[in-house]
SEKE-775873 format. One record per residue (C-alpha): residue in one letter; x, y, z. Coordinates in steps of 0.02 Angstrom, whole numbers, plus 50000, padded with zeros to 5 digits. Layout:
SEKE-775873
AXYZ...
//
This chain:
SEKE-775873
X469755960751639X470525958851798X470495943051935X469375929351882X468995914751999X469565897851931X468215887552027X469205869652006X470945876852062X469995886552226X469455865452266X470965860952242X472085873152332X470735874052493X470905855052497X472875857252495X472665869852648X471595857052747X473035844352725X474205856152775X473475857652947X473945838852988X475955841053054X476565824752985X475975830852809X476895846552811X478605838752791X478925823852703X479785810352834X479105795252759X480305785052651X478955774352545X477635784352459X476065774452480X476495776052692X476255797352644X474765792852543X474175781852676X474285795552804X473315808452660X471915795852661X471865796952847X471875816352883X470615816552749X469465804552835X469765813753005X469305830552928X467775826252831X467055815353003X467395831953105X466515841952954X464965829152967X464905827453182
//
């Protein structure tokens, strides 16, 4: 049949390349894990306001 586009994994891994262009995301310094998903919240925020400006 050949390549068939999985529509929820495309979301997902486009969403995963958005949060990969925030630097502090792409290595894991902090030591508590709600401070990393903290700063997820935050790049998220930042890219959907630049998406909607």
């Amino acid at each position: 049949k050949g390549f068939v586009l999985l529509k929820k994994r495309w979301v997902v891994e486009r969403t995963f390349g958005w949060l990969m262009s925030c630097r502090r995301l792409v290595r894991d310094y902090e030591f508590l894990p709600t401070t990393s998903e903290t700063f997820i919240y935050l790049t998220m925020i930042r890219i959907m306001v630049r998406r909607l400006a």
